[in-house]
N, C-alpha and C positions, 0 to 999 in steps of 0.2 A: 601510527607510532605504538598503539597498544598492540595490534598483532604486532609487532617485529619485538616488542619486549615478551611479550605469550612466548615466541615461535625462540627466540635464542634463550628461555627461561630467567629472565633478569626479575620478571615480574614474581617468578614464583619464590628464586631465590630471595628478594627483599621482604617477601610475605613470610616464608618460612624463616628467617635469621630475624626478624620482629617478633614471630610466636617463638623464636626458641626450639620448634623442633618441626618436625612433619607428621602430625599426627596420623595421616596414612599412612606412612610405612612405620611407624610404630605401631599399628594394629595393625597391618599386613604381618610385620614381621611375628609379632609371636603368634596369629593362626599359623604359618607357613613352619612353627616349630611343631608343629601339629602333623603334619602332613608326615607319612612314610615315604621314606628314598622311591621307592615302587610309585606310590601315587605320585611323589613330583616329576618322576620322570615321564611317567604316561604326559601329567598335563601338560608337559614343555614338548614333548615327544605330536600330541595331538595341535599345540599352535603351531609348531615350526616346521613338520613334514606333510607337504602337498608339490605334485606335481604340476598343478592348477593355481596355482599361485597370482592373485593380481597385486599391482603395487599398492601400500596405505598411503594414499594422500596425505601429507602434512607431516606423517611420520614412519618411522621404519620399520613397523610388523608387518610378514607379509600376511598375507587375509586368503583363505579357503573360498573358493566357486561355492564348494557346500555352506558354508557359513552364509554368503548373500541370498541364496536361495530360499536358506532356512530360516532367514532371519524374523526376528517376530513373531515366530509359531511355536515361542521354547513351550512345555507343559508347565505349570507348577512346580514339577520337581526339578526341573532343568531351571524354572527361573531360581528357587532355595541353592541350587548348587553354585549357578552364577553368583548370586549374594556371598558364595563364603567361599569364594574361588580368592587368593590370596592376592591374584595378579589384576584381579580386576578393579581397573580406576574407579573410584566411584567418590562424591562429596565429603568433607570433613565432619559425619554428621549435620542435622538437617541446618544448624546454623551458621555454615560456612561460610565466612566471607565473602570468598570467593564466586559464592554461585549472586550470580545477578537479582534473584528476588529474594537476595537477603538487602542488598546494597541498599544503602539511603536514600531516603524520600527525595532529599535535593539531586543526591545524583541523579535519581531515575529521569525526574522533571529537566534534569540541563540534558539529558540521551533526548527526551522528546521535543526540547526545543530545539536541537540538532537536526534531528531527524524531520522537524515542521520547514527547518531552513531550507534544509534538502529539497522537498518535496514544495515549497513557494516559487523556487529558483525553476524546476524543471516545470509545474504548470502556466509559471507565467511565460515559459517559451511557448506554452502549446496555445497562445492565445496572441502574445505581442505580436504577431506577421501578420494577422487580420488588417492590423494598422496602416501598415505599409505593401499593401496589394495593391492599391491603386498606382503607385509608383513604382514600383517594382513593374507589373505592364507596361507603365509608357519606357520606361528606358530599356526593359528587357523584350521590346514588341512584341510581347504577349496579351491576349485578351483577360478582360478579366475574371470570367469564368477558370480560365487554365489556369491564371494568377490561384483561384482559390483552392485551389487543388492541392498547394502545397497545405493548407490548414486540415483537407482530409487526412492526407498519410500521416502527417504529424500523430493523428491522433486511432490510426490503424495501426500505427508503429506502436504506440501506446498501448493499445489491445495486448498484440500479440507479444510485447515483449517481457509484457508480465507471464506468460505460461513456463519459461524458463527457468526465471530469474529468482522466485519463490522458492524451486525445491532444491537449486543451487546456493542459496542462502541456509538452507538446512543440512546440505553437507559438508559446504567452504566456512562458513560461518554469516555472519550478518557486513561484517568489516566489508570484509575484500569484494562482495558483491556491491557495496554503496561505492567505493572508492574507484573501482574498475570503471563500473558504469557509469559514474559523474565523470571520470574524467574522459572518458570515449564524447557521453557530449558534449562535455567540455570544446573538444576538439572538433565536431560536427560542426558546432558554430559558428567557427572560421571560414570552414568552407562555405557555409548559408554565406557567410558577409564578401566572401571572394568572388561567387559566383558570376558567371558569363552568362550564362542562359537561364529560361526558368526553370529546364528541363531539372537543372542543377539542381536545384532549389528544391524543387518536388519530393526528388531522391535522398540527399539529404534529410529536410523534414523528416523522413522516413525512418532515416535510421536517428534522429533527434528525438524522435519520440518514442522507438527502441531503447535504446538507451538510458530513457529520462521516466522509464516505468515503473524503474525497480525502489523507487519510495512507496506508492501506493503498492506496487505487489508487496514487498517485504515489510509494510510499518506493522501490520496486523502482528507480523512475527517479531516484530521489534517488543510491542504491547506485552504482549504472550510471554517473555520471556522476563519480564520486572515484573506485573500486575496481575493478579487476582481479578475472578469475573467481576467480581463486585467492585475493584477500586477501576475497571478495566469502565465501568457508567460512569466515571467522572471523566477520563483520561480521555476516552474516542470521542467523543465530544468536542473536548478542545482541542486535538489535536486535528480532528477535521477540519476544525475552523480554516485552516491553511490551506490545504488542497482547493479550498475553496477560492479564497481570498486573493489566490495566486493570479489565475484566471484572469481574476477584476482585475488587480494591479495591472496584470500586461497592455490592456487598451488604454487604459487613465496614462500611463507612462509612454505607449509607443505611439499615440494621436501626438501628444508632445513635439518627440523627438523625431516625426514627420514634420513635422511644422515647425523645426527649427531648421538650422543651415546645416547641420548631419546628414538626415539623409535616409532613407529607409534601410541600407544596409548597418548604419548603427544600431538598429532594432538586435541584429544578431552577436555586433560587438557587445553590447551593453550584456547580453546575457549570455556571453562567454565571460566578462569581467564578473561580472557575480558570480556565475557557476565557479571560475576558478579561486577565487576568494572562498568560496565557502569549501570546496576538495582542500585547499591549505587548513580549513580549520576542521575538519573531519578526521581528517592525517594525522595533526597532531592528540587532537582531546575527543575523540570517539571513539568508547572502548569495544572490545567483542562484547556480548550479549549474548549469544545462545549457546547456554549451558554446556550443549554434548564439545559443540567445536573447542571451548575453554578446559573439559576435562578431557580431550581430544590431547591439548597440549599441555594437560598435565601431566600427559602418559608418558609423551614424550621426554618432558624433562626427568620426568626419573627413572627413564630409561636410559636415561644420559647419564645421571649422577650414581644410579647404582651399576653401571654395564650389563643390566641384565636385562634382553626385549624380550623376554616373556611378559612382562605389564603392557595391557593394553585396555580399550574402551570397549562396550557393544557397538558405537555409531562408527568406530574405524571399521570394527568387522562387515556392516551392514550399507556403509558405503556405495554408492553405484550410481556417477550421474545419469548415463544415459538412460536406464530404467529407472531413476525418479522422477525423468523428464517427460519419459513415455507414460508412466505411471499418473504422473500430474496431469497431462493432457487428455488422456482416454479418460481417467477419472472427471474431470470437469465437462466434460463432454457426455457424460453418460448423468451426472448429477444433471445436469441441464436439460437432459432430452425426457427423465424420468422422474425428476421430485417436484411434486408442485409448490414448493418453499421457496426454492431457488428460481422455479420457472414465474413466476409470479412477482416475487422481490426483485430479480433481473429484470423484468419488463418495466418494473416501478421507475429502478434507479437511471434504466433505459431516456425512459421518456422522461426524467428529470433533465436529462445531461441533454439531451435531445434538444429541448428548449434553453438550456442552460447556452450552449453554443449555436444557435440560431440567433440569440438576442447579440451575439456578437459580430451579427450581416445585419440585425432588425433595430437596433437601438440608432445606429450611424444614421441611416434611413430616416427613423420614424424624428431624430431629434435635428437632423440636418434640417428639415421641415421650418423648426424655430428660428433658424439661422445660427446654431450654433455652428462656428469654426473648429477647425483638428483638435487640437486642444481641449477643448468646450465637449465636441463628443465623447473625448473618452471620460467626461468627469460625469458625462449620462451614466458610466455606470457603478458611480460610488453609491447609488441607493441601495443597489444587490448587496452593497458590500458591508453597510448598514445593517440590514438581514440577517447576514451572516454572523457578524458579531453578535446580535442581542438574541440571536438563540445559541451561539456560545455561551453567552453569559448566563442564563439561564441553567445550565448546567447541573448547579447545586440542587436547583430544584428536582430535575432529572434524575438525579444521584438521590434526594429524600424520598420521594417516589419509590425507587425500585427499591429501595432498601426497608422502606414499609410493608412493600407486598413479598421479599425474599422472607423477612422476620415470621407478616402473618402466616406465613405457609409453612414456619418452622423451620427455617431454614434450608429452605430446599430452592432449589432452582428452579424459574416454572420461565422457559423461552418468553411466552406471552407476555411475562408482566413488562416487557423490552418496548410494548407495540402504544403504552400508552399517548406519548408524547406525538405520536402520529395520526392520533384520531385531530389533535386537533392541526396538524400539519398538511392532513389532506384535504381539506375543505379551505386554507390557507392558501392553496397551489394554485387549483383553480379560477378562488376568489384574485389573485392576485391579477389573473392575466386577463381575465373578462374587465377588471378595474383598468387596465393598462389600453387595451384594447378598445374602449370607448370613452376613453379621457384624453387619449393625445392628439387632439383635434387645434393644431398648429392658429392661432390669431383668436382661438375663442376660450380655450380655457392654457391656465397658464402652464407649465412646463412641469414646477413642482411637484403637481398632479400627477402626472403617470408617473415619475421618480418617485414618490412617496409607494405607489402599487409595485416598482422594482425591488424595493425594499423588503414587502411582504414577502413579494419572489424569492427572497435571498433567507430571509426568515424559512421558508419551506424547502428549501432547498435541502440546507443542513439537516433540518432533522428528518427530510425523506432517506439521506445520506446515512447517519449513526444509530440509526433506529434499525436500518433496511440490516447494516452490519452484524449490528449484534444479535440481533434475530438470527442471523445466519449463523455467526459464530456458534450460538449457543445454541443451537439446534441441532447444528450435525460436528460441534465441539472438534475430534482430533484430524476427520475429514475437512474441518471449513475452509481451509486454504485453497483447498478444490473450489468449493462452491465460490469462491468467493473469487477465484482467478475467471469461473464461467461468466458469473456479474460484470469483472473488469473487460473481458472479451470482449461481449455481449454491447455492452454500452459505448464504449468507446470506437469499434468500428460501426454501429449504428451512427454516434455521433458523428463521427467521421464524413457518412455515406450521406447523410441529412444537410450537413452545409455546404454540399454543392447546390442542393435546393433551395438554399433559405434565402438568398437575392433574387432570384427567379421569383419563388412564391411573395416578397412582399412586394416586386413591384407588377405582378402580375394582380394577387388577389388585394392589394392594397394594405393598408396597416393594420385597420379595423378586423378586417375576417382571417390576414394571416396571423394575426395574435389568436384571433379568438377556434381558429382551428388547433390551437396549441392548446387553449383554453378546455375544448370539449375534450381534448385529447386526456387532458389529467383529471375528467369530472369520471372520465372510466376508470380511473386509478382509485377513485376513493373509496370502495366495497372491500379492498383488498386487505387492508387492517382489521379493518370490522369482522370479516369472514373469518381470518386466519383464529383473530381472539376467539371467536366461539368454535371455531374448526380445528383450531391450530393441532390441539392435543391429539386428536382422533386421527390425523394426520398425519404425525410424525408415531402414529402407531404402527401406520400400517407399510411403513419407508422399513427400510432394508437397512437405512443409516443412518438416521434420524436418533437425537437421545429422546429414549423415553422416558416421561416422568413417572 
């Protein structure tokens, strides 16, 4: 609803008849008294004649080949001339309403509890089918290895549909990329709950977790465009709590709705009903967010209101999906192959998610053991989910922290002081599943026991998560969308790849040793904080991309 008031100008006109006038073109207008007949004619002369011409998305300047090419490389003095160029859009001064990190604290927090909706709705699909595997084989004669196959793509889809969907959100805006893509899953849904074969199922998943990406790729740019680095240690925090949280909810709710008279293909209904309840509430009360797209269609409207399309933006002229797509992917792929920040933190969050989605073949397993019923298993994993909260909550503390060592430093930004919350998160990881892995010993000690150790689990999780983030962010700052699409790659078809294994390996290696190979697996993760804090800096010295301090 807020693009379509952006995009017809209603929103600009009720802005502007509240202030009384349009402060833009009242300073455009008397520089532009300024200007010689000769010089305006040249500049209208230079936007409006190319042979080369591509369409402007969203709006009606046409855009110069040489402009995309050129874009971003103006000198100094090209950028002073763009600054006093008359037609160029640019904010009402720095405290414009309009621009998003002016907007209200509460506004910002109801965008990010939107966007946590978002983003609980699409991770709890990427877990609820584990539920219903079992049943899904016998009525679909499938095995149930092949049964689990739909839980990889889900989450390979996942992978790769963030490489997209990130740099498309920085040319369409943030809207239409949330709304497209929820309601495509939306629609995936149906057919997961229609299906005839498992084949169906697989394929789907596929494109369900295509789809259902574009909250984690796009929230970092959601963040980015309200929040300051500094308010950005309280915000990632809580707002990862969800991504997390999601997961959990899908077993705890779809062991249930297995074990009621629904049926495993309500697994899919139930979060088509959710997904589409929450696309209705995006539609109307989720506004744009990223700055350039909002003065994108500011251009527009007063292009409208004065008849004249020489006003335009730099992001219209600079425009170009399919080279910011290509751009985005070569980029993350080369960040990946050559910075050790990213090669490092990726393997971190890797083998978080690794284990994070094993315990969703390992906990059924190791807690069926007690005799818990459908039901009963998925409430195994309200402990993680415990975790997760109480280092959410924690937060403030996170947030006193960094903003003691930003002060000591004088106010400078130093990447590292991001990593503190992790010293003690990595010895948390390991400690967790060595506890899990030799306490769930079914008739001798009681249950609560290892669920108290899932709990820790979920405690490390988090902050292996928002810690790993903003390290990244603030490390390679205008690049990290890159680095940070290479981490979503990276982990999530790893994860993918790993739970075809994870039934095999526990009833093969048993409970005890396939935790505890999870266990040594993250005792190799815990150097990687410690190092980076006394390395860190010497490091992003010697990067190509890296900020330096």
């Amino acid at each position: 609803m807020d693009l379509i008031l952006l995009a017809t100008g209603n929103k600009f006109d009720r802005h502007y008849k509240k202030l009384g006038k349009c402060p833009f073109l009242e300073r455009k207008h008397s520089q532009a008294k300024d200007l010689s007949n000769g010089a305006d004619a040249a500049n209208k002369a230079t936007i409006h004649s190319s042979n080369r011409s591509v369409v402007s998305l969203g709006a009606s300047l046409p855009l110069r080949q040489d402009d995309l090419e050129e874009g971003g490389n103006e000198s100094p003095k090209q950028v002073k001339e763009l600054e006093e160029d008359p037609y160029l859009v640019t904010w009402d001064g720095s405290e414009d309403p309009l621009n998003p990190s002016n907007w209200s604290m509460a506004q910002k927090w109801w965008i990010i509890i939107q966007t946590s909706i978002i983003t609980i709705v699409v991770t709890f699909g990427s877990s609820i089918y584990s539920s219903g595997v079992e049943q899904a084989a016998n009525e679909l004669h499938a095995s149930i290895p092949v049964s689990t196959v739909g839980s990889c793509t889900f989450l390979v889809g996942f992978g790769f549909g963030s490489l997209p969907f990130a740099p498309l959100s920085s040319i369409y805006g943030r809207f239409i990329v949330y709304f497209l893509t929820l309601l495509l899953f939306t629609i995936f849904q149906v057919g997961g709950g229609c299906a005839q074969n498992i084949w169906t199922i697989i394929i789907l998943r596929f494109f369900q977790g295509v789809f259902g990406s574009t909250p984690l790729a796009n929230a970092g740019g959601t963040i980015s465009d309200m929040f300051t680095p500094i308010q950005r240690t309280y915000v990632l925090p809580g707002f990862c709590t969800f991504p997390y949280l999601g997961p959990i909810i899908g077993p705890i709710m779809g062991d249930f709705i297995v074990q009621s008279y629904l049926g495993w293909r309500w697994l899919f209904w139930i979060n088509m009903i959710w997904a589409a309840g929450t696309l209705l509430l995006i539609f109307f009360l989720f506004p744009e967010t990223h700055g350039e797209t909002i003065l994108d269609y500011k251009a527009k409207y007063i292009r409208k209101i004065t008849g004249d399309s020489a006003y335009y933006t730099i992001h219209e002229r600079e425009r170009d999906p399919k080279n910011a797509i290509f751009q985005a992917a070569t980029q993350s792929a080369s960040l990946f192959l050559t910075e050790p920040i990213v090669v490092c933190f990726t393997l971190y969050l890797t083998v978080v998610y690794i284990i994070n989605y094993i315990n969703f073949e390992g906990y059924p397993i190791i807690y069926a053991k007690y005799g818990f019923n459908y039901g009963e298993l998925g409430l195994s994993f309200i402990g993680v989910g415990v975790g997760i909260v109480i280092a959410g909550l924690l937060t403030p503390l996170t947030y006193k922290q960094y903003l003691w060592a930003y002060k000591r430093r004088g106010s400078v930004m130093c990447p590292e002081d991001r990593l503190y919350p992790l010293f003690i998160g990595a010895f948390v990881l390991p400690m967790s599943m060595f506890w899990l892995a030799w306490t769930c010993y079914a008739g001798h000690i009681h249950w609560i026991v290892p669920m108290i150790a899932s709990a820790f689990f979920g405690f490390a999780l988090l902050i292996v998560f928002f810690v790993s983030y903003n390290y990244i962010i603030d490390s390679y700052q205008h690049i990290a969308p890159s680095a940070l699409a290479a981490a979503t790659v990276v982990r999530y078809c790893a994860s993918g790849g790993v739970t075809l294994a994870a039934r095999p390996m526990y009833l093969n290696l048993g409970d005890h040793w396939a935790t505890s190979v999870l266990g040594f697996i993250s005792v190799a993760m815990v150097p990687i904080p410690f190092a980076f804090y006394k390395y860190g800096k010497r490091i992003r010295a010697w990067s190509k991309h890296a900020y330096k301090l």
